[in-house]
Legacy VTK file of the C-alpha trace (Angstrom):
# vtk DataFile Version 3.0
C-alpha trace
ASCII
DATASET POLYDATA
POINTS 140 float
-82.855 123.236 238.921
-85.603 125.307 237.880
-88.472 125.494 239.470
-92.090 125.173 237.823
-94.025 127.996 237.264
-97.353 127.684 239.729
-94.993 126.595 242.972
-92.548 129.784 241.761
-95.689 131.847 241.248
-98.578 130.692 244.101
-97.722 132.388 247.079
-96.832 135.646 245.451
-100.458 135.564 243.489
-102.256 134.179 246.653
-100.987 137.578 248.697
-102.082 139.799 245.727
-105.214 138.393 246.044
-105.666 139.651 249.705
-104.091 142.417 249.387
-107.280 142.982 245.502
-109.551 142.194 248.419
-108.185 144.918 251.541
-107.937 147.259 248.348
-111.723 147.073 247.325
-112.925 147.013 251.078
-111.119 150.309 250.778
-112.399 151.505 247.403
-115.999 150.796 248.521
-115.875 152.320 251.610
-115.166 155.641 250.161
-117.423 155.267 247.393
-119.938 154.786 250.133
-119.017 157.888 251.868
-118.091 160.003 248.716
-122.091 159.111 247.801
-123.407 159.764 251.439
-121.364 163.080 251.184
-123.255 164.115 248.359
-126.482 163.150 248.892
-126.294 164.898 252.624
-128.762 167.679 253.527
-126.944 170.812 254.635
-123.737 170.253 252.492
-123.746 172.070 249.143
-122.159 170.562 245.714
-118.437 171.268 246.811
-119.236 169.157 250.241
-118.418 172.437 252.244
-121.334 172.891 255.046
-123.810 175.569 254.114
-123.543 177.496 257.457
-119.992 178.594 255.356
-122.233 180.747 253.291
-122.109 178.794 250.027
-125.375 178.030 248.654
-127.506 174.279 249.106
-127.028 172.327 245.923
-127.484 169.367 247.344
-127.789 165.876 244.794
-130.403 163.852 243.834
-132.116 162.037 246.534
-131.818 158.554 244.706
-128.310 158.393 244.838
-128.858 157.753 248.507
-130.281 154.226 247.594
-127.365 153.431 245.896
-125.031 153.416 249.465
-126.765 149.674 250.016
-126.111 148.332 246.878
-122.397 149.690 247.051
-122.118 147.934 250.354
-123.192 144.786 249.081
-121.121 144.749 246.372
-118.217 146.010 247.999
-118.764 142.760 250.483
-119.416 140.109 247.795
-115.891 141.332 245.695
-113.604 141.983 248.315
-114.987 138.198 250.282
-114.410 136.631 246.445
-111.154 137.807 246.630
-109.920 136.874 249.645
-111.286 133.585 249.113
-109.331 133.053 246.311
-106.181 134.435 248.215
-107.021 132.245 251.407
-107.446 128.992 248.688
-104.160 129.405 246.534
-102.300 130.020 249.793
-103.134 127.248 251.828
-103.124 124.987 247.812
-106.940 123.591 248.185
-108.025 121.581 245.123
-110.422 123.456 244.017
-108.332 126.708 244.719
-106.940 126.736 240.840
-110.283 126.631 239.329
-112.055 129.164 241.662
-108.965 131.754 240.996
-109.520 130.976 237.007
-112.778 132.189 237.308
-112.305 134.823 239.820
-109.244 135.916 237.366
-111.661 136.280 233.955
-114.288 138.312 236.348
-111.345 140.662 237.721
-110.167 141.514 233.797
-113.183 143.958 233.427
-112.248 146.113 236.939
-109.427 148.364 235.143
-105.489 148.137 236.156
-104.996 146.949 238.886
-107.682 143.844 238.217
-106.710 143.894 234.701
-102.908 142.954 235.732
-103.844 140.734 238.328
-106.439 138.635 236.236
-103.512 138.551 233.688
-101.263 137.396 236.170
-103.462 134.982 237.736
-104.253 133.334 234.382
-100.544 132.820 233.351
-100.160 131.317 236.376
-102.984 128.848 236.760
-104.474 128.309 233.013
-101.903 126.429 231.375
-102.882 122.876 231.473
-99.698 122.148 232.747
-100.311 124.375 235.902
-103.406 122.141 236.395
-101.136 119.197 237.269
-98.743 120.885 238.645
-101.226 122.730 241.184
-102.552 119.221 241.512
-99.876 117.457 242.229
-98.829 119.903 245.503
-102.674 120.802 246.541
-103.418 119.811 249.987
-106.137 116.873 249.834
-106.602 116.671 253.841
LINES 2 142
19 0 1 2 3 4 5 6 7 8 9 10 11 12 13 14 15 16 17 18
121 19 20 21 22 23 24 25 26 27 28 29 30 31 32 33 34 35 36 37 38 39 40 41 42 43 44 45 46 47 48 49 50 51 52 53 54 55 56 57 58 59 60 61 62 63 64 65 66 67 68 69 70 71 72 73 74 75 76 77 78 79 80 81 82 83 84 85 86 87 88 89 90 91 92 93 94 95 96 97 98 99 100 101 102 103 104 105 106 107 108 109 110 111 112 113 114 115 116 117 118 119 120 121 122 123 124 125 126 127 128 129 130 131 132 133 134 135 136 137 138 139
């Protein structure tokens, strides 16, 4: 008997989801600290401390207002994305329609989102996924 697409496909896509979101928690974390590194006083451009004898080249001060707006965003995207992995995993209703639109979002972040905003539309788009997903999403 073969088995229909979404219930072959869910639980595999809601895990990649969670494991998009742990990966950008991860990515934004050291894009926080690769730009605090590089905006510190007393490093020089190659991040070595100066008392090594290599000379202050410090970078721009504004790129130290950036570490805030990394944060946020790092929050916001990796949340989003375990959302959607918490939603297609435990089959909510509206779980299909927040990962569609999660999915077209995650085709601009190159690779790895690419793949899994590919994958995550094959899965859920068709309108035959719709009521399929429907007909085994928990309504309680």
């Amino acid at each position: 008997m073969l088995v229909p697409r979404v219930q072959r496909n869910l639980q595999t896509l809601g895990i990649l989801w969670c494991v998009f979101g742990a990966y950008r928690v991860i990515g934004g974390l050291v894009g926080m600290f690769v730009l605090r590194m590089v905006t510190m006083h007393g490093f020089d451009g190659d991040g070595f401390p100066m008392s090594w004898g290599f000379g202050r080249m410090a970078g721009p001060t504004w790129m130290s207002s950036l570490i805030p707006f990394v944060a946020v965003y790092t929050v916001v995207v990796a949340a989003l994305a375990l959302f959607v992995g918490y939603s297609l995993l435990t089959r909510r209703p509206w779980g299909r329609t927040l990962g569609i639109v999660v999915g077209i979002l995650t085709l601009l972040k190159p690779i790895l989102g690419t793949a899994l905003g590919i994958y995550t539309l094959w899965v859920l788009a068709p309108a035959t996924s719709g009521m399929e997903y429907d007909s085994i999403a928990d309504r309680s």
